[in-house]
C-alpha positions in Angstrom: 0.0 0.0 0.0 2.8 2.2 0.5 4.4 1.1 -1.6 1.1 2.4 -4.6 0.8 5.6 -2.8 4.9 6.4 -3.8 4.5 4.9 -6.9 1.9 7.5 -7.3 2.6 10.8 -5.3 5.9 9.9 -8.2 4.2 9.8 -11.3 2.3 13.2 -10.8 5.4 15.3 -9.6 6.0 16.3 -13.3 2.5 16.9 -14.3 2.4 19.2 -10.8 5.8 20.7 -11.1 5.1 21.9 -14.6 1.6 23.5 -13.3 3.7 25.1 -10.3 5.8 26.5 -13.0 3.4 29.2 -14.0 3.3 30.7 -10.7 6.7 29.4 -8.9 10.4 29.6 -10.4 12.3 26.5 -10.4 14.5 27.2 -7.4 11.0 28.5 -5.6 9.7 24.9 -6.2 13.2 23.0 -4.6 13.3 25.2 -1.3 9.4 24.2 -0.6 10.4 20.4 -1.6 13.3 21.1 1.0 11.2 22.4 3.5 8.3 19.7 3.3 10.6 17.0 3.5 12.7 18.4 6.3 9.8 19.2 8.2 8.2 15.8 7.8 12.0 13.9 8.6 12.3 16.0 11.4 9.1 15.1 13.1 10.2 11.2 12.7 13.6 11.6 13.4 14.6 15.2 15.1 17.9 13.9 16.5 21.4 14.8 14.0 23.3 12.1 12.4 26.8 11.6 14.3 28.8 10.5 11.3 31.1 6.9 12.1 33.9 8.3 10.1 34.5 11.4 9.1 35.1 10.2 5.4 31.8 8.9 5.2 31.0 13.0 5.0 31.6 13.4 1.2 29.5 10.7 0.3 26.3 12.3 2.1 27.6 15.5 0.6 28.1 13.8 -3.0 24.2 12.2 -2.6 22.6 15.2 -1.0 24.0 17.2 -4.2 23.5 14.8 -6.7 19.9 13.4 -5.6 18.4 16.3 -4.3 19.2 19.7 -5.3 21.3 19.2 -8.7 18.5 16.5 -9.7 15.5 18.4 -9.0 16.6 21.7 -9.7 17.6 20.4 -13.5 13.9 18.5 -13.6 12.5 21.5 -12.7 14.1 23.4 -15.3 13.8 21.2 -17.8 10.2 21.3 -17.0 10.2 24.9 -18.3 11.6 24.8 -21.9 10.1 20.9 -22.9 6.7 18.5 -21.9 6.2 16.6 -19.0 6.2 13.5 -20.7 9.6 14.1 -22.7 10.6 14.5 -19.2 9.2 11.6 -17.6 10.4 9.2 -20.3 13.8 10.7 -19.7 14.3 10.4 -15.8 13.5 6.6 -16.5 16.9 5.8 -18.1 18.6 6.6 -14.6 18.1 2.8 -13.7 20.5 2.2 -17.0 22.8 5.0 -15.9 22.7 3.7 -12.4 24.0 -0.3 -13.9 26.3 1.4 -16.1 27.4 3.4 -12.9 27.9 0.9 -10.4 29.1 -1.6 -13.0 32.5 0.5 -13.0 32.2 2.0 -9.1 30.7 -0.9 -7.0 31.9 -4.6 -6.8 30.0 -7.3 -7.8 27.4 -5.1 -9.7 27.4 -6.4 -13.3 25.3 -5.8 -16.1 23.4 -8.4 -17.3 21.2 -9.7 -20.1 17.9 -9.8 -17.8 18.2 -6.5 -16.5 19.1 -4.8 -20.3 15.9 -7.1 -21.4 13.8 -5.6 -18.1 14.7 -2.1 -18.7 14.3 -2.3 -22.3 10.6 -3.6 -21.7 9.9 -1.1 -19.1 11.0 2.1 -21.2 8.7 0.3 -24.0 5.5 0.4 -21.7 6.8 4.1 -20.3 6.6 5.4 -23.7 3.3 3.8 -24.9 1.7 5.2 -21.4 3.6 8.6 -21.6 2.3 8.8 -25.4 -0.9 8.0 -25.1 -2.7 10.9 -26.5 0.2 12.6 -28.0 3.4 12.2 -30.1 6.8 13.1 -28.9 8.1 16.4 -29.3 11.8 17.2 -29.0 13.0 20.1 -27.5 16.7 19.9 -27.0 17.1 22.1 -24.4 14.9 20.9 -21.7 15.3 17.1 -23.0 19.1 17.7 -22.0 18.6 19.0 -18.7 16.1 16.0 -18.0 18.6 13.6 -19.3 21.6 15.1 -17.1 19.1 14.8 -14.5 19.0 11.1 -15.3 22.6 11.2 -14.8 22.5 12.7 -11.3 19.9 10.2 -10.3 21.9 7.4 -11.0 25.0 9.1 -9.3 22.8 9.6 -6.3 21.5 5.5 -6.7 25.4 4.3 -6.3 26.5 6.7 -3.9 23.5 5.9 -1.6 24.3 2.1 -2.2 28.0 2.8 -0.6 26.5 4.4 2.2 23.8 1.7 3.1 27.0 -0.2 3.8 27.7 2.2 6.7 24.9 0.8 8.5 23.1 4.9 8.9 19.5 4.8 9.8 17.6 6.1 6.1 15.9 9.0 8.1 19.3 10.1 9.0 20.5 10.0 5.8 17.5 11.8 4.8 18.2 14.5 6.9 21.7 15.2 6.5 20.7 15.7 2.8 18.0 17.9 3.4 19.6 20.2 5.8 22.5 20.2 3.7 21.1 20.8 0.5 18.9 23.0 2.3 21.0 25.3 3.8 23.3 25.5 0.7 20.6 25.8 -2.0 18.8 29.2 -0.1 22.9 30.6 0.9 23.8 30.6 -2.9 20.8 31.8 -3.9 19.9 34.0 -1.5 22.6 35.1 0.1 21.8 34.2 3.4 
């Protein structure tokens, strides 16, 4: 049940993001996202993550900028020069950036003919259910920005598979991202 009510709150954000983008500018959207979610982890889980080992720092770091800010804030631009659906179909490939990814960064992680058969199958269906009504429109721009987006996804998958190997409670994690992507995101922007 859970589980349907991700898969779904997931499969609106574009269609919502893209209708927040009349009113809302893309780093507008990213600070409330940052704000919900910290609010809502810090209700569960108010007390701070005491890092193990200090090296274990840069990979929170490297997943709070890759998965959070970098990702969404090039979604949510890309959302502003192309279609939601270019942009959906897109973000899907981060599972084959991700194999690709860890196939080079993460032992034991190979890429094999089920899972190039799997995702080949699932982008199939993605595209029939994204195209439904309509045809696909290129827009280069906005297709590249959703594709780099891809990219950081998949960055932010591999990363966050090293650091489920540091044994860190996943509201912790989820914390330390938000707060740091958080407070970094509204001081460059802002200038706070």
């Amino acid at each position: 049940l859970l589980a349907l009510f991700t898969i779904i709150c997931w499969g609106t954000t574009f269609i919502s993001t893209k209708i927040l983008l009349v009113d809302f500018s893309p780093i507008e959207i990213l600070l409330t996202r940052f704000v919900i979610g910290l609010s809502i982890l810090y209700i569960i889980r108010p007390e701070p993550l005491k890092l193990r080992h200090e090296e274990h720092r840069l990979y929170l770091v490297v997943a709070a900028l890759s998965g959070i800010t970098l990702y969404y804030l090039m979604e949510n631009i890309a959302l502003t020069y192309t279609y939601a659906s270019n942009v959906g179909i897109i973000s899907s490939t981060a599972p084959f950036f991700a194999a690709i990814l860890a196939s080079f960064t993460l032992r034991k992680h190979a890429i094999t003919g089920p899972f190039i058969v799997g995702f080949i199958i699932s982008m199939i269906g993605i595209v029939f259910i994204a195209l439904e009504e309509s045809s696909l429109n290129i827009n280069h721009k906005g297709d590249i920005l959703a594709l780099g987006a891809a990219v950081l996804w998949a960055v932010y998958a591999v990363v966050l598979k090293k650091i489920c190997a540091f044994g860190y409670d996943s509201y912790h994690k989820r914390n330390f991202s938000l707060w740091r992507n958080f407070n970094d995101t509204t001081s460059y922007f802002y200038g706070f």
